[in-house]
N, C-alpha and C positions, 0 to 999 in steps of 0.2 A: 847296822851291819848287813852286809848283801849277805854271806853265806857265814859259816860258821869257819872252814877255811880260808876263805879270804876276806876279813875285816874290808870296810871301808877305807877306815884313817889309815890304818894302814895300805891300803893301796896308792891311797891319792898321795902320802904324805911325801915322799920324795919329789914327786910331779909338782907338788904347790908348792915346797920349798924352791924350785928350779923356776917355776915360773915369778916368785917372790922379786927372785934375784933377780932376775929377767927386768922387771918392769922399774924396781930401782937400779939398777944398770942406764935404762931409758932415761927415767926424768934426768939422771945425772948428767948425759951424755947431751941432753937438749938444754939444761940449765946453763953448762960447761959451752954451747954452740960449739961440739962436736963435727963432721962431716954428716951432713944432711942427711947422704943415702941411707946411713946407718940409725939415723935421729931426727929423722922429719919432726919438724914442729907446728907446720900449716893444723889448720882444723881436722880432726878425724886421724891425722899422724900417719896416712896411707901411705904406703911405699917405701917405707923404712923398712931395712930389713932387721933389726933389732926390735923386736916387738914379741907380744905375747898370743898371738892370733892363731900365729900358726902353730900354733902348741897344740890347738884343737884338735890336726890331724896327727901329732905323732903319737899323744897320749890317748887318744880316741883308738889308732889299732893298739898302743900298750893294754889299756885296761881289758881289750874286748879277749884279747889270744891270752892273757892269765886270767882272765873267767871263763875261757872256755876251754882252754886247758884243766882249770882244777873243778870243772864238772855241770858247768852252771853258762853255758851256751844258751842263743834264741830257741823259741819255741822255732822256728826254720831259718834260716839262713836268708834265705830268697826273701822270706816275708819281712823279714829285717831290713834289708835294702829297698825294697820296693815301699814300708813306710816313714823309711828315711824322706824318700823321695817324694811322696807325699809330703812333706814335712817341709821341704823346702819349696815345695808352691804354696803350702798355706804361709810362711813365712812371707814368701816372697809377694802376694797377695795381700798380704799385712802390711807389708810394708806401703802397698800400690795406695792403699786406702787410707794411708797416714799423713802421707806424704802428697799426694798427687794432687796438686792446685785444681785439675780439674774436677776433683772429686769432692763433691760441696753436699757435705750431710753430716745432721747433727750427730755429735760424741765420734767424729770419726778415728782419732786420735784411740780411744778407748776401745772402738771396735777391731783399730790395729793389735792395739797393744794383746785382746782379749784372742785374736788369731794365732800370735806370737806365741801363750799360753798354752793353745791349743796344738801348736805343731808339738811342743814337748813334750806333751802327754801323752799325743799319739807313739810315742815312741817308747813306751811303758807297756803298750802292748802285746809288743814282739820279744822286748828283749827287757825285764823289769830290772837287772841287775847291772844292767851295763847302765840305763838311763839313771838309775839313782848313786851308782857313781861317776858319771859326768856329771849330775845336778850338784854333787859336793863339789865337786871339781872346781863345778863351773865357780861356784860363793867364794872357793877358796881361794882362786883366780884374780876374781873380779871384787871383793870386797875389800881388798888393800887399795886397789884401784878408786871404788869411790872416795875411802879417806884422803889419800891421795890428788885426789880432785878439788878435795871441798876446801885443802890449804891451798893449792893451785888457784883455785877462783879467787879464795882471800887476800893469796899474797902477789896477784897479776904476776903471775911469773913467765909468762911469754912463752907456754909450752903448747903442743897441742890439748893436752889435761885441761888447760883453762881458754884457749882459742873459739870464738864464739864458730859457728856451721855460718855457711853464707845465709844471708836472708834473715837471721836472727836478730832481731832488736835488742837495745840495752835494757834491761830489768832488773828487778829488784835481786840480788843474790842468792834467795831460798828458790824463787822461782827460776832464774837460769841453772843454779844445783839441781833441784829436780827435774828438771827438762833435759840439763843437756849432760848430768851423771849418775843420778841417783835412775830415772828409767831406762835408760839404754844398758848402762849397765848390769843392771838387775833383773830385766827382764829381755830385752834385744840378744844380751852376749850371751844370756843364758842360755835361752831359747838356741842358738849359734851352736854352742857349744855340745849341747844333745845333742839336736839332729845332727849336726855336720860331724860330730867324732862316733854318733850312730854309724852313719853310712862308709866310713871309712873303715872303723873297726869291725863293720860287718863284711865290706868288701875283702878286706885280710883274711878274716876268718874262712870266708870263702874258698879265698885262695890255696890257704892253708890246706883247704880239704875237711875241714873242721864243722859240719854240716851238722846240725843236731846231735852237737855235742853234750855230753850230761841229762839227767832227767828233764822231763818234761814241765816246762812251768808254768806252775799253775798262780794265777791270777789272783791278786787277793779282792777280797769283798770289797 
């Protein structure tokens, strides 16, 4: 529970149902070879405009202006955005170190994933009650998604869910699930899903006028 007035479940639970539908919506419409613009099926599904991504940003200012409306705003506004934005160079830096061929150092992979980690947290800082309901958010999101995945991989159904990334070799099934849905998902979209509905909902808030709004919050142990 973030506050005693506004439950978690109950805040997230209309957003995850909407996003639920959303993402079975998707497979359906890429299974069905739909119009592409809507149903991309390439690897990674970028550029469909039916997808679940950008949910980040509408639900990121929903949650942040009904908690800071019913009293339970950042510890500042400004400091909010500013470690958003932080958030998204350590991410992005996570990523450079995961990813980057030229970058050749042992466990580099884990040292992304362990920056990834670290942008979320940071964001627990500023504003404790927004970040831990994105973090359900984010599970409630993304956890249909990996089931989702793991029949897709089973059943080669030719969607993006099962599309191998370029460059990815053929392997065993436990290890392309874990690689290419069980960590992205869980920790990639998570990570996404704080920071990027942090800074969006703190930007609103902003706008809104809403500046250290509700008591002061205090950090726990």
């Amino acid at each position: 529970t973030s506050t005693n007035r506004t439950p978690i479940v109950r805040l997230i639970l209309v957003p995850s149902v909407i996003t639920l539908l959303i993402t079975l919506l998707r497979i359906t419409g890429e299974l069905r070879h739909w119009s592409p613009s809507f149903f991309n099926s390439p690897p990674g599904g970028g550029g469909a405009l039916v997808g679940i991504t950008w949910l980040v940003l509408v639900f990121g200012v929903y949650f942040a202006l009904k908690l800071a409306s019913d009293g339970h705003g950042p510890a500042g506004v400004g400091r909010s955005i500013g470690m958003a934005v932080l958030g998204l160079v350590v991410m992005a830096f996570g990523g450079f170190i995961a990813a980057a061929p030229q970058v050749n150092i042992p466990g580099k992979l884990f040292i992304g994933l362990l920056l990834f980690a670290g942008a979320t947290l940071l964001q627990f800082r500023t504003w404790p009650a927004l970040s831990k309901t994105l973090l359900a958010y984010g599970y409630a999101a993304r956890i249909p998604v990996v089931v989702l995945t793991f029949f897709a991989i089973r059943g080669n159904w030719g969607t993006h869910y099962d599309a191998l990334p370029p460059g990815f070799s053929e392997t065993s099934f436990w290890t392309r699930y874990i690689q290419t849905a069980l960590v992205p998902q869980l920790i990639f979209w998570i990570a996404f899903t704080v920071v990027v509905g942090t800074l969006f909902g703190s930007i609103a808030t902003a706008i809104r006028g809403r500046q250290n709004v509700g008591a002061p919050v205090h950090r726990e142990a």
